[in-house]
C-alpha positions as CSV (number, residue, x, y, z in Angstrom):
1,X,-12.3,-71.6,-36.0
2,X,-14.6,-72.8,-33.1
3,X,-17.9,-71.5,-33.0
4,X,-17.9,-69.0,-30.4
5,X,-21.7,-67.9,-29.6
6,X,-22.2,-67.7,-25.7
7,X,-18.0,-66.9,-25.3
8,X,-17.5,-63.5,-24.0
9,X,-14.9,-61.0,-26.1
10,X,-14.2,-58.0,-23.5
11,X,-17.0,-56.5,-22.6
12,X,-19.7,-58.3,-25.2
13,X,-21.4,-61.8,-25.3
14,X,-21.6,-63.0,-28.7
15,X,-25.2,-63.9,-29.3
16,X,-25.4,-64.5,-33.2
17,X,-23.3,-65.9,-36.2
18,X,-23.6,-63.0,-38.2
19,X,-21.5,-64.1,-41.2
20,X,-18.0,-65.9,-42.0
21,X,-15.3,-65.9,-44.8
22,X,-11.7,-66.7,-45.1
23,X,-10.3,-63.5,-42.8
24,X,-13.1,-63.6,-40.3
25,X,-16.3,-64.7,-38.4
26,X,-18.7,-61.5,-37.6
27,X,-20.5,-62.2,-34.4
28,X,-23.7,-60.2,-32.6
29,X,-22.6,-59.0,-29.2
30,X,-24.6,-57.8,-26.2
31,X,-22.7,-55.5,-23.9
32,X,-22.6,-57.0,-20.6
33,X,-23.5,-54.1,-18.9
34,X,-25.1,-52.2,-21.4
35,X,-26.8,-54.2,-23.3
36,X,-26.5,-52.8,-26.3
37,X,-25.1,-54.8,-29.7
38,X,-22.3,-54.4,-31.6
39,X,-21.0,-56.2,-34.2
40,X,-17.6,-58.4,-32.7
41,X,-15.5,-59.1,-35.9
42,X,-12.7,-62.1,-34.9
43,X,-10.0,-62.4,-37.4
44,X,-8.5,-65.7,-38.5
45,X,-5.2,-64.3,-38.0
46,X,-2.6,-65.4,-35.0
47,X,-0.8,-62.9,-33.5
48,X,2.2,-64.8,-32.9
49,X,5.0,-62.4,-31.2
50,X,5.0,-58.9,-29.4
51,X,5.6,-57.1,-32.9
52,X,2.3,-58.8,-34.5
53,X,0.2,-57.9,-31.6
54,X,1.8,-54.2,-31.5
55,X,1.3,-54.2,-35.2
56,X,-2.6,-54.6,-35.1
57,X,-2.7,-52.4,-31.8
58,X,-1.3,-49.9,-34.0
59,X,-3.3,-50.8,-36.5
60,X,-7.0,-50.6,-35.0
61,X,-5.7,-47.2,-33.3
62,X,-5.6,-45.7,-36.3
63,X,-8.8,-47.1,-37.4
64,X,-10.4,-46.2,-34.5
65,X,-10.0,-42.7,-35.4
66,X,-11.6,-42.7,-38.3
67,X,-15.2,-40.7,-37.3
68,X,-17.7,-40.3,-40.6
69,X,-21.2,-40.9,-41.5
70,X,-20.2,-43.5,-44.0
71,X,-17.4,-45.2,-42.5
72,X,-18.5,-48.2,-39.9
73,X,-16.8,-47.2,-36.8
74,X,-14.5,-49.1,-34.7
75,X,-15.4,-49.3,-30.3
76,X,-12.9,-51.3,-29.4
77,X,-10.7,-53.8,-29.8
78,X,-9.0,-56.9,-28.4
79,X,-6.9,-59.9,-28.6
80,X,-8.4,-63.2,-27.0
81,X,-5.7,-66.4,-26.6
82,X,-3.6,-65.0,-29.0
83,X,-6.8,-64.1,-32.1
84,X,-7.3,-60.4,-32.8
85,X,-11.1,-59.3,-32.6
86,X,-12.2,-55.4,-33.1
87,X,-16.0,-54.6,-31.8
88,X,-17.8,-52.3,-34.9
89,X,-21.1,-50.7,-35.4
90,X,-23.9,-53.0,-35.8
91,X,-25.5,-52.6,-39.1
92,X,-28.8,-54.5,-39.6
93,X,-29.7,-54.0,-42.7
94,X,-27.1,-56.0,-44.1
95,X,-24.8,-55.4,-47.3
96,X,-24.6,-54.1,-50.3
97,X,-23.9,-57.7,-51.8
98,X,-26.6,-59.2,-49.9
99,X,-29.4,-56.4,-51.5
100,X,-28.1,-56.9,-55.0
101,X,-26.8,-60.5,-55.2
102,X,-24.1,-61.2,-58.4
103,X,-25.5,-61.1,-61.6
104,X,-27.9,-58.0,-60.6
105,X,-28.1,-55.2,-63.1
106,X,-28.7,-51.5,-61.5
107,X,-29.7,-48.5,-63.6
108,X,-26.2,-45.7,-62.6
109,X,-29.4,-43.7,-61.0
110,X,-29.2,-45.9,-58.4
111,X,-25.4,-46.7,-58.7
112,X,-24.5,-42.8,-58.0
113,X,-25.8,-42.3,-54.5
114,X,-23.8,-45.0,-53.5
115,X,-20.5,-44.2,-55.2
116,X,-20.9,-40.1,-53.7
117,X,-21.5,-42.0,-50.2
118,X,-18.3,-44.2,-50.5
119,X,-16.0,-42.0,-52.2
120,X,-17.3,-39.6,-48.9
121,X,-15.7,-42.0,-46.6
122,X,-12.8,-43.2,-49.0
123,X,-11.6,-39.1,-49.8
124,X,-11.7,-38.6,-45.6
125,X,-9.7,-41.5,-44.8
126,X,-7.5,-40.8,-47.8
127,X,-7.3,-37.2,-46.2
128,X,-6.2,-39.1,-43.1
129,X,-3.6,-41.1,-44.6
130,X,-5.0,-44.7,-44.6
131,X,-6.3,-46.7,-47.7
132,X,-9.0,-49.3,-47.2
133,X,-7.5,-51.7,-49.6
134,X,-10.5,-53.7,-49.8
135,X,-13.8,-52.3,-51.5
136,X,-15.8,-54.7,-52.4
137,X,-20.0,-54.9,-52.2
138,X,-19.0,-57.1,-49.0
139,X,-17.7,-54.2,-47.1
140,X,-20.5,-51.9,-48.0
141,X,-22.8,-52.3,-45.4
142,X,-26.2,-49.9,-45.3
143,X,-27.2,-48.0,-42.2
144,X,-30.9,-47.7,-41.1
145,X,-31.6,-44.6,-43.8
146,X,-30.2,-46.9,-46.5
147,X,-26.7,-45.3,-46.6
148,X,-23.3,-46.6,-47.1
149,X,-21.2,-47.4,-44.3
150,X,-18.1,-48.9,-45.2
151,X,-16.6,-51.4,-42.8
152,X,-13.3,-52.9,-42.6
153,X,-10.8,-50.0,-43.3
154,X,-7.2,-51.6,-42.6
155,X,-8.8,-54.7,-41.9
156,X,-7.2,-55.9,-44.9
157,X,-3.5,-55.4,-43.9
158,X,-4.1,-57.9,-41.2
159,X,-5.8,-60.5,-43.2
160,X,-4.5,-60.6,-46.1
161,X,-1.2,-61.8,-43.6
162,X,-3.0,-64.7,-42.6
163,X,-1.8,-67.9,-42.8
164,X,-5.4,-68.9,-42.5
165,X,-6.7,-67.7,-46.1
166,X,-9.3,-69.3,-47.7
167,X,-8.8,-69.5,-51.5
168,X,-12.4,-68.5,-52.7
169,X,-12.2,-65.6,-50.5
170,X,-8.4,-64.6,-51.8
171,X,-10.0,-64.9,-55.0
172,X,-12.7,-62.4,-54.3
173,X,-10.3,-59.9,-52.6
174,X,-8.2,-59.9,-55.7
175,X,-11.1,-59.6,-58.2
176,X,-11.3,-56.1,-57.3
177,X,-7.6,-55.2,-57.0
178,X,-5.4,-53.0,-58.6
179,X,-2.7,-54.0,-60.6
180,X,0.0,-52.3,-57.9
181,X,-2.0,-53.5,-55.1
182,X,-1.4,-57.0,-56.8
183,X,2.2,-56.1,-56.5
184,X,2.1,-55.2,-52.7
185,X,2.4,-51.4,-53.0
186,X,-1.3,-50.0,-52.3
187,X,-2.0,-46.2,-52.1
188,X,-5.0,-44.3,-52.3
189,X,-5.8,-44.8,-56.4
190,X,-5.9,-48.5,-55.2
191,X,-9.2,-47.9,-54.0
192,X,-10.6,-45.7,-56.4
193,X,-9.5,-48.7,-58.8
194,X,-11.6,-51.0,-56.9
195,X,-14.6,-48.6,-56.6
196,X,-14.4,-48.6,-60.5
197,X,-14.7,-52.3,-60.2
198,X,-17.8,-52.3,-58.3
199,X,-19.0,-49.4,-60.4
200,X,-18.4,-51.5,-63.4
201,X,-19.7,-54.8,-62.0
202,X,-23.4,-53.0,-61.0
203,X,-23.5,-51.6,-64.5
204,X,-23.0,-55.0,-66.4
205,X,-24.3,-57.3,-63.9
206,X,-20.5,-59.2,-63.8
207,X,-17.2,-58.1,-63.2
208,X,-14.7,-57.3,-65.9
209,X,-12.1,-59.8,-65.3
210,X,-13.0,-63.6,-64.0
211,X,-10.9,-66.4,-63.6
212,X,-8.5,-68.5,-61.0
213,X,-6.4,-66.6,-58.6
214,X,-3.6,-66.2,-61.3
215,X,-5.5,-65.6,-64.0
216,X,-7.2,-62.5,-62.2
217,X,-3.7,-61.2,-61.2
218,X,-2.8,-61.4,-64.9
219,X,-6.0,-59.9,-66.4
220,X,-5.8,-57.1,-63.7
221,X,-2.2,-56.1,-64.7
222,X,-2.0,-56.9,-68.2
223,X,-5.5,-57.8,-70.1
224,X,-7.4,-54.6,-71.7
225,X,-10.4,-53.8,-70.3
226,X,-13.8,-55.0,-71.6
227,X,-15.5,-52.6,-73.5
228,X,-18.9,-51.6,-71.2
229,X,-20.7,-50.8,-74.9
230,X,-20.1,-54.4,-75.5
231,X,-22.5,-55.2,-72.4
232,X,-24.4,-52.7,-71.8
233,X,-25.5,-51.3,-75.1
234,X,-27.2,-47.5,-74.3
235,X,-24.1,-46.6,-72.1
236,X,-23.1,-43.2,-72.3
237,X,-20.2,-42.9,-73.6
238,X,-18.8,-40.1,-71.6
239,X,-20.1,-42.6,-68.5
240,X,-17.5,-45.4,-70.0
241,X,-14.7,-42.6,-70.2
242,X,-14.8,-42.2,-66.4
243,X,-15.0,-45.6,-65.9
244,X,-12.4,-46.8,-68.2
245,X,-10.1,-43.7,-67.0
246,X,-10.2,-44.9,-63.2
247,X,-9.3,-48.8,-64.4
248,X,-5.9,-47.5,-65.6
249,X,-3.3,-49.9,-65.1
250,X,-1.1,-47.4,-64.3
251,X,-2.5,-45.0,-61.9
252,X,-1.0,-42.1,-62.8
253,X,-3.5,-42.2,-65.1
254,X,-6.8,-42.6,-63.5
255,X,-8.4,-39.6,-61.6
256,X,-6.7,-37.5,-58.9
257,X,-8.6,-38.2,-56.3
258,X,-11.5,-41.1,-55.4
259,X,-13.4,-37.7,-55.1
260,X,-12.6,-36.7,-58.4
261,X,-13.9,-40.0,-60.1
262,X,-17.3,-39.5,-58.2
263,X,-17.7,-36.2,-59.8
264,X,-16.9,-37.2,-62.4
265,X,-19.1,-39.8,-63.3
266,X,-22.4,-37.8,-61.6
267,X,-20.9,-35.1,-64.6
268,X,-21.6,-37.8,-67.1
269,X,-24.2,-39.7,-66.1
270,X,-25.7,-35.9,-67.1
271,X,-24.9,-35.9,-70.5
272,X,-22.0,-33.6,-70.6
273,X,-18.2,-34.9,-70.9
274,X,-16.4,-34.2,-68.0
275,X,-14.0,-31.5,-68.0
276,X,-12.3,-31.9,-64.6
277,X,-10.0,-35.1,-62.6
278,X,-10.2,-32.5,-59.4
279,X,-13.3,-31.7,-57.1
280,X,-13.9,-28.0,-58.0
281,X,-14.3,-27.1,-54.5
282,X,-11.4,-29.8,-52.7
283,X,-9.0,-31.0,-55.2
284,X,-6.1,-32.5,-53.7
285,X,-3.0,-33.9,-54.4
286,X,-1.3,-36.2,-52.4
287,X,2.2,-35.2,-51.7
288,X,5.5,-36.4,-50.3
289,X,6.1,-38.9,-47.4
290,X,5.4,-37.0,-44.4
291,X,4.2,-33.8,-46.2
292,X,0.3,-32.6,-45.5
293,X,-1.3,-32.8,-48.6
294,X,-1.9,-30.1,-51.1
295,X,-4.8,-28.8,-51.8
296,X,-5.5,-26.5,-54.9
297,X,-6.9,-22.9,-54.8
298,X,-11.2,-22.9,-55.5
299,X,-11.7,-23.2,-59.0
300,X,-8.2,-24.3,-60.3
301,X,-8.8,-26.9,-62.8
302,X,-6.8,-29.9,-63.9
303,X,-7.1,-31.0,-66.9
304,X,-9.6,-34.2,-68.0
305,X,-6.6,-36.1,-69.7
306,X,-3.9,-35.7,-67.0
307,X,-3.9,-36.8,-63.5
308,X,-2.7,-35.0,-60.6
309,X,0.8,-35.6,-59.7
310,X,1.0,-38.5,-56.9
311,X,4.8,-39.3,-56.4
312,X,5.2,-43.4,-56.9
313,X,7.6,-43.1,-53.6
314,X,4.5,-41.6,-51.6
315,X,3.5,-43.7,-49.4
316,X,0.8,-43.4,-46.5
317,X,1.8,-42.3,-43.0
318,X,0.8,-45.5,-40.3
319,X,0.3,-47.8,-43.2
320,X,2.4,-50.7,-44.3
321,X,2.5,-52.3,-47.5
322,X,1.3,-55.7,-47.6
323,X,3.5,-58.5,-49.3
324,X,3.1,-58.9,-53.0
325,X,0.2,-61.3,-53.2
326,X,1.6,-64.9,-54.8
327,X,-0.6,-67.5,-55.9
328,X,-0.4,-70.7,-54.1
329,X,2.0,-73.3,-55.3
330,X,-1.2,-75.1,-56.1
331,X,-2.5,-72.4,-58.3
332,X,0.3,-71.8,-59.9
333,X,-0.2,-72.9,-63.9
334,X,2.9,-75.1,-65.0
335,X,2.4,-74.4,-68.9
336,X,-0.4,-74.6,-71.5
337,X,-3.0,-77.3,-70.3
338,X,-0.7,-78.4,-67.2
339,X,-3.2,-80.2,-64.6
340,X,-5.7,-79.1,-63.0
341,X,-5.1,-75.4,-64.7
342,X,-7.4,-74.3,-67.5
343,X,-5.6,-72.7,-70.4
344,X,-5.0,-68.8,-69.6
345,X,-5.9,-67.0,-72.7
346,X,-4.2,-63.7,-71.6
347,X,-1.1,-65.9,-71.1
348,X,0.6,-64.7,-74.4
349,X,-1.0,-61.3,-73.8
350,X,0.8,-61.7,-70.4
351,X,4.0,-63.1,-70.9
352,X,4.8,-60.1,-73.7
353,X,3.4,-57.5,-71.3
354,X,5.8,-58.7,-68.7
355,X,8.6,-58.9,-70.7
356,X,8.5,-55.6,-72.3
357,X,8.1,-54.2,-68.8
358,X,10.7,-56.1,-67.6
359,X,13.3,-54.5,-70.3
360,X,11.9,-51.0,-69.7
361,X,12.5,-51.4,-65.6
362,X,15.8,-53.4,-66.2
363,X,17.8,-51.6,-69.1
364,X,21.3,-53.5,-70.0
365,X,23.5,-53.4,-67.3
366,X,26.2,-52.5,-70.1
367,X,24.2,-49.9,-72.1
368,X,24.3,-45.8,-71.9
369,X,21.7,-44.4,-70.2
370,X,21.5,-40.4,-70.2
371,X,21.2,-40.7,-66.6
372,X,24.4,-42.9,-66.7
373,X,26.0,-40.2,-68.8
374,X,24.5,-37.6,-66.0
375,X,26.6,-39.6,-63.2
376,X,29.7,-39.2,-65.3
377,X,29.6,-36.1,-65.1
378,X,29.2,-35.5,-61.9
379,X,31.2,-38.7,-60.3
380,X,34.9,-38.2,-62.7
381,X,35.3,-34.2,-61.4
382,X,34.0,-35.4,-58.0
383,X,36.4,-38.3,-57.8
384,X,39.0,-35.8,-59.5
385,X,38.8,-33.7,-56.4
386,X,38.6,-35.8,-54.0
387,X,42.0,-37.4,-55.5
388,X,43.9,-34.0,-55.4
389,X,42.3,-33.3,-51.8
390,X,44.3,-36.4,-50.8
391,X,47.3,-35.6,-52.2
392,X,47.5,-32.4,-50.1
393,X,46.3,-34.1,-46.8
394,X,49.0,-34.5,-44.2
395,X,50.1,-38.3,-44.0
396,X,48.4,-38.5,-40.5
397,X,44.8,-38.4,-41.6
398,X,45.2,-39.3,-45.6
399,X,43.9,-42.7,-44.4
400,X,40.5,-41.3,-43.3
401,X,40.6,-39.2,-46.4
402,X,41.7,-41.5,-48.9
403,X,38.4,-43.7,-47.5
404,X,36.5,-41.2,-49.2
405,X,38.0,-41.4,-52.6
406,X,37.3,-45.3,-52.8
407,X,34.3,-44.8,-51.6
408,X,33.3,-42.6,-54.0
409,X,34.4,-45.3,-57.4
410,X,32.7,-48.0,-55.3
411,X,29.4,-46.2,-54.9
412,X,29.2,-44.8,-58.4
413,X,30.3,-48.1,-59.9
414,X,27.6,-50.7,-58.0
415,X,24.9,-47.2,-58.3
416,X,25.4,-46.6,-61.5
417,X,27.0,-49.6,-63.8
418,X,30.5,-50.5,-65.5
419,X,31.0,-48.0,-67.7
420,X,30.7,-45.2,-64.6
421,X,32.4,-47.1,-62.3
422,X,35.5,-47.0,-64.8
423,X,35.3,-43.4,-65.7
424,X,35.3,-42.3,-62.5
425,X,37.8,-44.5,-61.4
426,X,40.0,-43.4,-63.8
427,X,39.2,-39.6,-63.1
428,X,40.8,-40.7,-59.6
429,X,43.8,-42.5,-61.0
430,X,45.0,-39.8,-63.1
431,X,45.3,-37.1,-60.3
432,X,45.9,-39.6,-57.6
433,X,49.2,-40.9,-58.8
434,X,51.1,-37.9,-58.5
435,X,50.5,-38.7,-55.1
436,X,51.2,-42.8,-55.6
437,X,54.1,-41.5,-57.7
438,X,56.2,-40.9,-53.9
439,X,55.2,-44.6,-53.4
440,X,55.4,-46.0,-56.1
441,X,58.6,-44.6,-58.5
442,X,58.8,-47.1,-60.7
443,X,54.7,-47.9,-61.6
444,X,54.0,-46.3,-65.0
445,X,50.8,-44.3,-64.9
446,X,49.6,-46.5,-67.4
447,X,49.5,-49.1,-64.9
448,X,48.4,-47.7,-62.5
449,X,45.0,-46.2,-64.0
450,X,44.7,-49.6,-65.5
451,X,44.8,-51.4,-61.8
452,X,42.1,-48.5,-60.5
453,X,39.5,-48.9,-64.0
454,X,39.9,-52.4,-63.0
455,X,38.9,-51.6,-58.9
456,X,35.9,-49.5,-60.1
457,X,35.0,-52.2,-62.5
458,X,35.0,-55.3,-60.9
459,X,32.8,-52.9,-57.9
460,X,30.5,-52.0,-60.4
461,X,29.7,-55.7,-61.2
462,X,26.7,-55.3,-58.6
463,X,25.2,-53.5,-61.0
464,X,25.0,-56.5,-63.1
465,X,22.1,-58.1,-61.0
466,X,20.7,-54.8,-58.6
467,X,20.8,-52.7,-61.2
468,X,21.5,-50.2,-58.9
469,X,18.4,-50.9,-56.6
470,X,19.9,-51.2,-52.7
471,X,17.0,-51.7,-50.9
472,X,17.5,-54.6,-48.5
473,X,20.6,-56.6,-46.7
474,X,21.3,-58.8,-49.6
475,X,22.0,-56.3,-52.6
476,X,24.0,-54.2,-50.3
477,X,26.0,-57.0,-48.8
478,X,26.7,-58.4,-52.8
479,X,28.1,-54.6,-53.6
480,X,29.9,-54.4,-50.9
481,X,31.6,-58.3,-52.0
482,X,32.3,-56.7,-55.4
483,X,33.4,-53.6,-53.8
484,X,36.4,-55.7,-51.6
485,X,37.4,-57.9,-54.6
486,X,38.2,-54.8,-56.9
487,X,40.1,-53.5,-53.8
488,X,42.1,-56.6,-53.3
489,X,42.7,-57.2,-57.4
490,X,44.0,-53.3,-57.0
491,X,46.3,-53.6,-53.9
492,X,47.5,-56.8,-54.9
493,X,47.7,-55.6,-58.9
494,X,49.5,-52.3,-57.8
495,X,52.0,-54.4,-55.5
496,X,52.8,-56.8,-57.7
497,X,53.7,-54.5,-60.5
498,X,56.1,-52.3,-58.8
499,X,58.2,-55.7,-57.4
500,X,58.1,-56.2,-61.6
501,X,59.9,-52.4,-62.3
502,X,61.5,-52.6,-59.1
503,X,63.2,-56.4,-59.2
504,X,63.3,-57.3,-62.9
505,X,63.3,-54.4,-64.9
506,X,65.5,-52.4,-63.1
507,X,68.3,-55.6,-62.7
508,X,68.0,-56.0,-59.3
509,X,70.1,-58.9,-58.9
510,X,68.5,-60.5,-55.8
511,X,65.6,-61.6,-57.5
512,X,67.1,-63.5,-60.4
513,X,63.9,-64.6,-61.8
514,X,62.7,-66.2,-58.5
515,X,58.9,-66.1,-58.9
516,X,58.4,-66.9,-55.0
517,X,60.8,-64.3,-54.0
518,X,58.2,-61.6,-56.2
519,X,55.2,-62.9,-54.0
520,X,56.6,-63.1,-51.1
521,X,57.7,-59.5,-51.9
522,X,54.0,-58.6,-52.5
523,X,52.6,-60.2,-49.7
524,X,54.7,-58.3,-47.0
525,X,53.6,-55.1,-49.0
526,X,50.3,-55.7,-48.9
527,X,50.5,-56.9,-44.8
528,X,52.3,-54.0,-44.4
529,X,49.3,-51.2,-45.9
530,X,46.9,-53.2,-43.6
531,X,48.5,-51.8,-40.4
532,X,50.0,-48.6,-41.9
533,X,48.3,-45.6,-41.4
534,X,48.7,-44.6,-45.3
535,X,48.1,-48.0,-46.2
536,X,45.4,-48.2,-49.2
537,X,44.0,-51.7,-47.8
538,X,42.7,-49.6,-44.4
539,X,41.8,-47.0,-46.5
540,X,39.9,-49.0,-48.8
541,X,38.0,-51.3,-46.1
542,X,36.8,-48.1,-44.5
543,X,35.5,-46.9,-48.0
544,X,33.5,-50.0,-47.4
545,X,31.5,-49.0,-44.9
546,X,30.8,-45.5,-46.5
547,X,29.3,-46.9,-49.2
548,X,26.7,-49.0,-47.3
549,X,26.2,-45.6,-45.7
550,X,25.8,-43.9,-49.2
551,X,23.5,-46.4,-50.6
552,X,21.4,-45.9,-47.6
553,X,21.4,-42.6,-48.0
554,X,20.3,-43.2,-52.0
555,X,17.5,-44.6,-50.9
556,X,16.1,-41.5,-48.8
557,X,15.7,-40.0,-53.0
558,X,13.5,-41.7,-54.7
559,X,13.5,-45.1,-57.1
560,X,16.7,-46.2,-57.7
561,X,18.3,-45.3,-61.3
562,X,17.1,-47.9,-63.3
563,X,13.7,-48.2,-62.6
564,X,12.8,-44.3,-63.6
């Protein structure tokens, strides 16, 4: 980016280059009028369309609301030729990075008062439904008293979009990520993660996990966590509980609030263990999508080992989850000493981590879950009804009706996996072909159960690669492929076997063996259901779309099955 000292942004001059990385230059302005300074942060990124620029409007709005005497606070904003800028506080006493440069050592005396200032302005925003996603000593600046101001609260989402990124400075935002941040789904134990980070870093002097871009996601999400005894040899060890509890992996397990951790650790830095995740005054738990949070009555308790409930499907109100950061193509290691990549020693460490989580989120598609035996359950007497519903429906809306039924097989065979699909398929066969019977005279019900296992089957081959996650265009479109070909295989299969009982078993002498004459007999059949009102191929193609509807609709209730 061009230097822009002298340009004018709204209604300030930039005067002064106060800093640069990869997301952004940080100018000193002069209000025009005024003439008062602020600091004039211009982000790399391009706004590109109307929904980018509506996005970061959005965005800084939010922002913008944040009011607190730690949080850096946001006067305006603007977008100049197309590059977003956002006019801040001006704090002159610099950062928190720039008073203790890296490899500094601080006594957790000093650490505290800075951790109850930040987790101040982190628990308020939380409170308000954003998460900075990008605490680092960087973006702790320090007022005129010496207090924390944090700066750049959602500043992040818009960055780390860029096409612009600089790889050191990727490499420094991820060095203090958490290991679902890493995979693009922030919330507010993100920052309380990173926080720890910090915390950890000012204790030792460096930060627990070093390395290239992939080697920091991989430490983050799989390595253990080096010891603080190891480095810093009088550390209490109720001060390397709290520490080592908010650097969970998995953060359910860290504290239940960034508030909580702060307490926590002020409680151990005084000797005693902590006994408490929650504030004692303000615990809160964050609830539901769209729910206000919860807070506890004054003096309930939770206790030290568990965390408070925070749904993985919450997610924050305003804020969107960033992509799941990738490592450039040039980053990316191509096996054990490949060029230009050191060797990874957590790569083993890694690779076994990944797969075992793999095999936990991604059960065989042809195993026997209990919540596939749940489904069963609940899908063959469903399917059962719906089968004998049909069979007392008057012939003028049995189309409609029947839609239903096959709706029902397709969704629990691409939801829920092969076995379900043919269970439930054959709950509907049975009491359906009472009903086919009047069609059908001469197809055995043997058959016919056979032909709809084999619908619901050859549906429920979506499962074999969603595993019953619908969550975007592609899965769905793939179920609802499977879905038609079981539909065809049936109406076709059906068809062609009562032409077999009707022509050659029962002697019908105009068929005399002729093969042709049998599927031509079939295909007039089957062009026949399409425009018939009764017809199962009308019936089955409207199935169809309530199924994209149902999965849809699966999504409004949590994760899907398999990854519980």
């Amino acid at each position: 980016m061009a230097n822009l000292i002298g340009k004018q942004l709204g209604n300030y001059t930039l005067t002064q280059l106060l800093g640069q990385g990869g997301f952004a230059e940080v100018y000193l302005g002069e209000h025009v009028y005024l003439k008062t300074s602020a600091a004039i942060k211009v982000l790399h990124a391009q706004l590109s369309g109307q929904d980018d620029t509506e996005s970061f409007q959005r965005e800084a709005q939010t922002v913008a609301r944040l009011v607190h005497p730690n949080i850096i606070r946001v006067l305006d904003f603007g977008i100049a030729e197309q590059v977003p800028f956002l006019v801040m506080d001006y704090a002159s006493k610099g950062t928190l990075r720039q008073r203790y440069p890296r490899g500094t050592r601080l006594p957790l005396t000093t650490i505290l008062p800075y951790v109850q200032q930040a987790t101040s302005a982190l628990q308020y925003a939380h409170d308000e439904r954003l998460i900075h996603r990008d605490i680092k000593p960087e973006n702790m600046l320090l007022g005129q008293q010496g207090d924390v101001l944090l700066s750049d609260f959602g500043i992040a989402l818009v960055s780390q979009s860029s096409r612009n990124q600089n790889t050191q400075d990727v490499v420094g935002t991820v060095a203090y990520m958490s290991p679902e941040q890493i995979q693009g789904k922030p919330r507010p134990a993100s920052d309380q993660y990173s926080l720890a980070i910090v915390v950890y870093e000012w204790l030792t002097g460096e930060r627990p996990f070093n390395g290239t871009f992939t080697e920091l996601c991989t430490q983050h999400m799989f390595a253990t966590l080096p010891p603080l005894r190891e480095k810093v040899a009088n550390i209490s060890p109720h001060v390397e509980e709290v520490i080592t509890t908010a650097l969970a992996k998995d953060y359910h397990q860290r504290f239940g609030s960034v508030k909580a951790f702060a307490n926590a650790l002020e409680q151990a830095s005084q000797g005693q263990p902590p006994t408490s995740v929650s504030s004692p005054d303000h615990p809160t738990l964050l609830a539901q999508p769209n729910q206000p949070y919860i807070a506890a009555q004054s003096g309930q308790h939770v206790p030290y080992q568990v965390r408070a409930t925070m749904p993985p499907s919450a997610q924050l109100q305003n804020v969107t989850p960033p992509a799941a950061f990738m490592p450039p193509n040039n980053l990316r290691p191509q096996g054990p000493g490949a060029q230009g990549q050191p060797n990874n020693p957590y790569a083993h460490q890694a690779q076994g981590a990944k797969h075992q989580q793999v095999q936990e989120s991604r059960p065989s598609a042809w195993g026997l879950t209990s919540r596939q035996l749940v489904a069963m359950l609940i899908g063959a007497p469903l399917c059962a009804i719906m089968g004998y519903v049909v069979s007392k429906t008057p012939r003028s809306l049995s189309t409609f009706v029947f839609a239903f039924s096959f709706a029902l097989v397709y969704f629990f065979g691409t939801k829920y996996g092969p076995w379900v699909g043919m269970v439930t398929s054959l709950a509907a066969a049975i009491v359906e072909y009472f009903f086919i019977f009047i069609l059908y005279p001469h197809l055995s019900l043997y058959e016919f159960c056979m032909f709809y296992m084999l619908l619901g089957f050859v549906a429920s081959l979506a499962f074999l690669r969603t595993r019953g996650h619908y969550r975007s265009v592609g899965p769905i479109a793939f179920a609802v492929g499977t879905s038609f070909a079981g539909l065809a295989l049936f109406v076709v299969g059906t068809n062609f076997a009562a032409q077999v009982h009707e022509n050659i078993l029962l002697g019908y002498p105009r068929l005399n063996s002729n093969i042709l004459f049998l599927i031509g007999q079939v295909v007039r059949n089957v062009t026949a259901q399409v425009t018939h009102i009764t017809g199962y191929v009308r019936s089955g193609l409207i199935g169809l779309v309530l199924l994209v509807m149902a999965l849809l609709i699966s999504n409004l209730f949590g994760k899907p099955s398999n990854a519980r």
